[in-house]
C-alpha angles and dihedrals in degrees: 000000000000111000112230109228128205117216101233103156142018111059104121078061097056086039097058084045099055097041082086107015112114113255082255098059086043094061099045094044085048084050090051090053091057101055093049091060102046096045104253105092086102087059103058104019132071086247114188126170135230117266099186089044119034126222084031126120145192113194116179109252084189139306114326092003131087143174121218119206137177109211121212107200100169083053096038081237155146149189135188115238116179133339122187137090117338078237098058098043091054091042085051099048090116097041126096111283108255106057114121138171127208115256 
């Protein structure tokens, strides 16, 4: 049985994203969200956790674009941690949560 999940965090970060992203990016990474909270986002997307933070998960938007999350389940929550090129999330690992670059 899929777990519904409730957006709860994480919007300004999708919002800075998509200030540049291309309407196409938009709409996969929208589709993604979704998924995410309806459960089913383990079923369609390349999803890997994240071995330094715990409850948190990259899943492949497509190539060259992820989504990072950080699920909630005692909460039946999610926020959105970063969006933005696979490059730019592993160059920013040290950096603070919350930077993001356009696909």
């Amino acid at each position: 049985m899929a777990m519904r999940l409730q957006l709860t965090a994480g919007l300004e970060v999708l919002e800075s994203w998509a200030e540049t992203a291309s309407q196409a990016a938009r709409n996969v990474v929208y589709e993604a969200l979704f998924a995410v909270g309806d459960g089913s986002a383990f079923l369609v997307y390349d999803i890997f956790g994240d071995p330094r933070d715990p409850g948190n998960f990259l899943i492949m938007v497509k190539p060259g674009l992820v989504m990072k999350v950080m699920v909630q389940r005692a909460e039946s929550a999610f926020e959105i941690r970063y969006v933005g090129a696979v490059e730019d999330e592993f160059d920013t690992a040290a950096a603070p949560q919350g930077t993001s670059s356009p696909e």
